[in-house]
C-alpha positions as CSV (number, residue, x, y, z in Angstrom):
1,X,135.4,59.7,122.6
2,X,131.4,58.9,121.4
3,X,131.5,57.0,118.7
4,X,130.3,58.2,114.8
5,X,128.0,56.6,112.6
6,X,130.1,55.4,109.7
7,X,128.7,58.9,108.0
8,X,130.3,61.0,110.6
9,X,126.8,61.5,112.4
10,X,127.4,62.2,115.9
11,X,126.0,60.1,118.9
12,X,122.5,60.7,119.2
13,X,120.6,60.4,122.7
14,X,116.9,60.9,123.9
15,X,117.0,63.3,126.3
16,X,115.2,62.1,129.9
17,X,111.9,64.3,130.1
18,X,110.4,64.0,134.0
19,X,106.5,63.7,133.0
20,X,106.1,63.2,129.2
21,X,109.0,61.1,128.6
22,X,107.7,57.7,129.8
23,X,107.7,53.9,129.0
24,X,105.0,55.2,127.0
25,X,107.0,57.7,124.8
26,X,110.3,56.0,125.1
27,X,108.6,52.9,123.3
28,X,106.9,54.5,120.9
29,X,109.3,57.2,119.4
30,X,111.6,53.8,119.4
31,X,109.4,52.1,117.2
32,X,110.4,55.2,114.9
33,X,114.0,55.0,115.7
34,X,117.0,57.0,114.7
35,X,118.8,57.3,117.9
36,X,121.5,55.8,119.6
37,X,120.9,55.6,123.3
38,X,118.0,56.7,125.2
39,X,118.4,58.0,129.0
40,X,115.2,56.7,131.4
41,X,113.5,59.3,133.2
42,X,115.2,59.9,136.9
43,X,115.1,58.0,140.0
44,X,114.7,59.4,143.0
45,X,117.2,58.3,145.7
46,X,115.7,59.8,149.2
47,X,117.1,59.5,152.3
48,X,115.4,56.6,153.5
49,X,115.2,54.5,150.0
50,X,114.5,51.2,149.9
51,X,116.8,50.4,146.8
52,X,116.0,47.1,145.4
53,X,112.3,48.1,145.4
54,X,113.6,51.7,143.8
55,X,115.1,49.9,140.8
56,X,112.0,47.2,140.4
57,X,110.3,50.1,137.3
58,X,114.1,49.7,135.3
59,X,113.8,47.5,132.3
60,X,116.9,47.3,130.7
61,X,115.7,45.5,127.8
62,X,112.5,48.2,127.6
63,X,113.8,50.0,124.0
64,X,115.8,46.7,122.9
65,X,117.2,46.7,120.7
66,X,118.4,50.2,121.7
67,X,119.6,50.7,125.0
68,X,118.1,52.6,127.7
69,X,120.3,54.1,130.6
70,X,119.5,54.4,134.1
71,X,119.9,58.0,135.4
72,X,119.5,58.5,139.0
73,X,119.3,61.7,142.1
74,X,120.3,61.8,145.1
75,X,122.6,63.5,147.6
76,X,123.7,60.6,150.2
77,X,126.4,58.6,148.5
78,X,126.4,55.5,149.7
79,X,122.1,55.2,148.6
80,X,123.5,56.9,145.1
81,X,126.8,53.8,145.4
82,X,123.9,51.3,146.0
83,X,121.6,52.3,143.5
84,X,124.0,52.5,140.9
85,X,125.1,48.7,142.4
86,X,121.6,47.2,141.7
87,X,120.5,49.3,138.5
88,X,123.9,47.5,137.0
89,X,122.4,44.4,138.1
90,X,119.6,44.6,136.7
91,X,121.6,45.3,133.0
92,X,121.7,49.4,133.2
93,X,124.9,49.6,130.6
94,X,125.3,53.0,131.9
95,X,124.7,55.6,135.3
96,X,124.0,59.0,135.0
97,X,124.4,61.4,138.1
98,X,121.5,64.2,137.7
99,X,122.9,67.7,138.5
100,X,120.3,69.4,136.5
101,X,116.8,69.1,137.8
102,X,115.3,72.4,138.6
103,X,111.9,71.4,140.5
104,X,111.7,72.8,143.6
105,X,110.5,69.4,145.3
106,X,113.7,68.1,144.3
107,X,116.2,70.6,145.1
108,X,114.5,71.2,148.5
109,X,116.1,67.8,149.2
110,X,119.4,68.8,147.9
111,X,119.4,67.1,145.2
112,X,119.1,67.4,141.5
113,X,120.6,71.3,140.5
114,X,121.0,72.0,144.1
115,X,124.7,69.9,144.1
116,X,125.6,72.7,141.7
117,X,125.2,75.2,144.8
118,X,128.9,72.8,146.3
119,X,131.1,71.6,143.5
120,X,132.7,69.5,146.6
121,X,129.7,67.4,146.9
122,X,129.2,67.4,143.6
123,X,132.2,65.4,143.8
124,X,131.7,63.5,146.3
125,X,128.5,61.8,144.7
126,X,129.7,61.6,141.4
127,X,132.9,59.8,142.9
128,X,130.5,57.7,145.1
129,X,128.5,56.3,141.8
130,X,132.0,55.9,139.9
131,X,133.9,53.6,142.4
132,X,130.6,51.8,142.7
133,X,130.5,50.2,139.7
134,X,132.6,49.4,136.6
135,X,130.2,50.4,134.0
136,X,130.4,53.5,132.3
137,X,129.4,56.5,134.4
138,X,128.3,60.1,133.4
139,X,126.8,63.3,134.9
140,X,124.0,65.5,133.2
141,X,123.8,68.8,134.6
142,X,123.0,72.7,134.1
143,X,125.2,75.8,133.9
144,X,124.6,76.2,137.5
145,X,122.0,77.2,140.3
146,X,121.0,80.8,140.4
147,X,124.1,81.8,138.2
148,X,127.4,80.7,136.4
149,X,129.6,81.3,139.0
150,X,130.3,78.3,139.9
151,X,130.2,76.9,136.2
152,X,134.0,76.0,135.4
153,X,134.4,74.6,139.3
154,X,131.4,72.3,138.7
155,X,132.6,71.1,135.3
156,X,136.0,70.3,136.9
157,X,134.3,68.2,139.8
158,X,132.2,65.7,137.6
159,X,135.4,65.3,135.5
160,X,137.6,64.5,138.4
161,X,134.8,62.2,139.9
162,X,136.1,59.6,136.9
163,X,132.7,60.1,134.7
164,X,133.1,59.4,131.2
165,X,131.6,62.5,129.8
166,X,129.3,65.3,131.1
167,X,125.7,66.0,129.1
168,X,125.3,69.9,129.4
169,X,122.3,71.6,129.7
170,X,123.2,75.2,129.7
171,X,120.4,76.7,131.6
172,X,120.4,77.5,135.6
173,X,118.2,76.0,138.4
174,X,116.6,79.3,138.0
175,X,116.4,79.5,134.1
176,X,114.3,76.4,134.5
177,X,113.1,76.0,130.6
178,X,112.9,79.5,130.1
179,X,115.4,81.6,128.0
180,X,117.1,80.4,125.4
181,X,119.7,77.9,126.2
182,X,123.3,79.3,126.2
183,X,125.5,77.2,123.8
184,X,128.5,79.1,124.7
185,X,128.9,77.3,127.8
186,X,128.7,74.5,125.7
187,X,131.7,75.4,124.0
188,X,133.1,76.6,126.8
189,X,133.1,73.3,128.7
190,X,133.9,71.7,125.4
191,X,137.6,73.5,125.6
192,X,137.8,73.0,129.4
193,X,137.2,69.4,130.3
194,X,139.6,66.1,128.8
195,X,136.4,64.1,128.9
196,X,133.6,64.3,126.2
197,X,130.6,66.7,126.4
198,X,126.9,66.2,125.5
199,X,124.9,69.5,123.9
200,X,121.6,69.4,125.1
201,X,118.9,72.5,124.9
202,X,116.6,73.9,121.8
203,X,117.7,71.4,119.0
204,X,114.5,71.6,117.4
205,X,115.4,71.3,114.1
206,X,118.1,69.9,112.1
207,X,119.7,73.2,111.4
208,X,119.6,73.7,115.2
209,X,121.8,70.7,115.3
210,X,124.4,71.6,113.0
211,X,124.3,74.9,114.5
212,X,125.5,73.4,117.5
213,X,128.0,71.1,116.5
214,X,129.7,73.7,114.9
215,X,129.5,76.6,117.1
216,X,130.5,74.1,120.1
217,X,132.6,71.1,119.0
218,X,130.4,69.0,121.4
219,X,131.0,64.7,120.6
220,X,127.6,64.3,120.8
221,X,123.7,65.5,121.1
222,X,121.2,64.6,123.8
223,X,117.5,65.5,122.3
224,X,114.1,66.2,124.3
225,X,111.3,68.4,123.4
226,X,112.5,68.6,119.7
227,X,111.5,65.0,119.8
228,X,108.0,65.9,120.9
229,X,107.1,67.7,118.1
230,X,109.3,65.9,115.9
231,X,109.7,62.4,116.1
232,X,111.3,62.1,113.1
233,X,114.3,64.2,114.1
234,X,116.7,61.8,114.6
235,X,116.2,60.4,111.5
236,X,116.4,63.5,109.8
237,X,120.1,64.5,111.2
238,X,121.8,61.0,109.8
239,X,120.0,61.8,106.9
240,X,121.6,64.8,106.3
241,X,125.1,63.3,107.1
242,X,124.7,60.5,104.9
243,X,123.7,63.1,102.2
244,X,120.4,61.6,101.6
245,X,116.8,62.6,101.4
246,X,114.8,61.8,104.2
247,X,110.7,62.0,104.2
248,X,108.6,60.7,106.3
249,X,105.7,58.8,105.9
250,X,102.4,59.6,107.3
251,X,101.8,56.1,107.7
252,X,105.4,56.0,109.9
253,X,103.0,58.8,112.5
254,X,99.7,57.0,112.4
255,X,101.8,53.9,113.3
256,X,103.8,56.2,116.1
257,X,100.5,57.7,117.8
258,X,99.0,54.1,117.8
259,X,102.3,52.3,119.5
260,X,101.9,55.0,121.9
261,X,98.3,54.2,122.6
262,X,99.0,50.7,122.9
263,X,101.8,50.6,125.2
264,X,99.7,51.9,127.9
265,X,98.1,48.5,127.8
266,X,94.0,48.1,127.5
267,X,93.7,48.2,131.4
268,X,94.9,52.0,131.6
269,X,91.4,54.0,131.7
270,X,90.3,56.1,128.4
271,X,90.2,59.0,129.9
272,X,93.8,58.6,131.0
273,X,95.1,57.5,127.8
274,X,93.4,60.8,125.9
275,X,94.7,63.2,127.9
276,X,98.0,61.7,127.5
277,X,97.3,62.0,123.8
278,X,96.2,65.5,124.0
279,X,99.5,66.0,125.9
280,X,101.7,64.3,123.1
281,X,99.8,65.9,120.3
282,X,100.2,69.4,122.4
283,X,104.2,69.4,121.4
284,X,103.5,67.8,117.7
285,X,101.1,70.6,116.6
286,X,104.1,72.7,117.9
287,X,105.5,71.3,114.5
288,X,104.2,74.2,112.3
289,X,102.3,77.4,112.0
290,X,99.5,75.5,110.2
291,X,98.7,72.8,112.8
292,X,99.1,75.5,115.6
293,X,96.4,76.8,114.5
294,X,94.1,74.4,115.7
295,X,96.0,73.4,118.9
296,X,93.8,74.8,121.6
297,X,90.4,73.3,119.5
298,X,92.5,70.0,120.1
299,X,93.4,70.5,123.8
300,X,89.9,71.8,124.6
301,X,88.2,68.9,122.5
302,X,85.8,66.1,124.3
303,X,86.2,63.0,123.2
304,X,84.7,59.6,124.4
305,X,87.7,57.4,123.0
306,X,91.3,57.7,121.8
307,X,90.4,56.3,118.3
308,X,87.6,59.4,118.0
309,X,90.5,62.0,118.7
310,X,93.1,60.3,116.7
311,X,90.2,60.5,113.8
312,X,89.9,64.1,113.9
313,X,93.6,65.0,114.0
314,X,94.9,62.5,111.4
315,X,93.8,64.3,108.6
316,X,95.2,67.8,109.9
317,X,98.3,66.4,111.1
318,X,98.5,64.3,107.1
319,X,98.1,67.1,105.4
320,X,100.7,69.5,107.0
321,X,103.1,66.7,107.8
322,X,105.7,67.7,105.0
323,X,105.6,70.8,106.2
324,X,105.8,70.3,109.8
325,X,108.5,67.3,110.2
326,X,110.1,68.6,107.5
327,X,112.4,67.1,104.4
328,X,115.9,66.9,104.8
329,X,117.7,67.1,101.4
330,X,121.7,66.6,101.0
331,X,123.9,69.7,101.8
332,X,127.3,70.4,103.4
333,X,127.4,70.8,107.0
């Protein structure tokens, strides 16, 4: 089983986001905290990899002192077995198998969501990266690839590959991020497999989490986008199991845009690190009706520096942050 806090919060996980999740991100919605475990975003294992120069961009120690799992995606087992080999070396405390990716690029490869097209070789990797290595594996993956069909077949093949527990998206290839994620295949897979289960998909709020737990007994939640436009999420969750009052501080989001401006490093070009900004700022202005508003003007702004954008948007983003982020008081779940 995933461990509890000792308030009977469940484990929480940052969700790997292809893109927007970066070192950049990872480190600075750490520097906020709240979560348990954090997934890296994937690495690709082609045909012809080179793996030790692959797993050079792993830092195990990137998030410490939280740790940051290595999830890889691929289709040829012994690459996926040797990946999984050096990532361990290099002080991954866990593997995860992606099944889920939807891009096109990827499952042109047959990779990612396309193993959910043959629950056999779903196996067969998933088995590859198990017998590898004797730290904890674990598969992420969707509902399936242009339909459920093949749902309960592909749940039954990551579980008999020896993974530890499966992290459930429950949209198809096809789905992509589309409609709304089914959690009855959460709860579905919950009551099927021996092994744990992961929710992931539209936990945007707090009530959206306790919605899920309920409705799907899953033993833990994996969290992306509702990061994004809240970074105070995670926090907001144990606060609610520990019956406390959680608020957050606009100084806590000044501090959380700057780390995230700084992490780039002063080499990385301005223009790079505002649209990156813009990009970050496009999910937390998703954070309330107020603030979207004045999302576009944002996007569409020009700016010469980070520090000029980040001087127009702190005062918007101050005065609606109770609002947006929210204030989690002590109720029963």
């Amino acid at each position: 089983m995933l461990p509890k806090d000792p308030h009977g919060c469940p484990y929480l996980q940052l969700a790997p986001m292809e893109g927007v999740g970066d070192a950049s991100f990872r480190k600075a919605i750490a520097s906020v905290g709240g979560f348990d475990e954090a997934v890296r975003d994937f690495l690709r294992v082609p045909i012809n990899a080179h793996v030790k120069s692959l797993c050079r961009v792993y830092l195990a120690n990137e998030l410490v002192p939280i740790p940051l799992a290595a999830q890889i995606m691929g289709s040829d087992t012994d690459l996926m077995a040797a990946m999984a080999q050096e990532l361990m070396l290099r002080g991954a405390p866990r593997i995860d198998v992606n099944c889920g990716c939807p891009s096109n690029t990827v499952t042109g490869k047959g990779a990612g969501s396309s193993l959910l097209k043959s629950p056999n070789t779903l196996h067969q990797v998933a088995k590859a990266v198990v017998q590898s290595v004797p730290i904890p594996v674990t598969v992420k993956m969707r509902s399936g690839y242009e339909d459920i069909s093949l749902f309960k077949e592909n749940l039954l093949a990551a579980e008999e590959s020896g993974a530890c527990y499966i992290t459930l998206h429950p949209r198809t290839k096809v789905d992509g991020y589309g409609p709304p994620a089914r959690w009855d295949l959460i709860a579905e897979a919950k009551s099927l497999l021996k092994i744990p289960v992961v929710g992931n998909g539209d936990i945007l709020t707090v009530e959206d989490a306790l919605t899920m737990l309920r409705t799907t007994k899953c033993d833990g939640l994996m969290i992306g986008r509702g990061s994004l436009i809240n970074p105070f999420l995670f926090h907001q969750i144990r606060a609610h199991f520990a019956k406390k009052e959680y608020i957050p501080q606009k100084e806590d989001l000044a501090l959380y845009l700057e780390r995230y401006l700084t992490v780039m490093g002063p080499d990385a070009p301005e223009k790079l690190k505002i649209n990156k900004l813009k990009q970050l700022l496009g999910f937390l202005f998703k954070s309330s009706q107020e603030l979207m508003q004045h999302r576009q003007a944002i996007l569409t702004s020009s700016h010469q520096d980070p520090a000029s954008l980040l001087k127009e948007v702190m005062p918007l983003i101050r005065q609606q942050l109770p609002q947006a982020c929210g204030n989690t008081s002590p109720s029963e779940t």
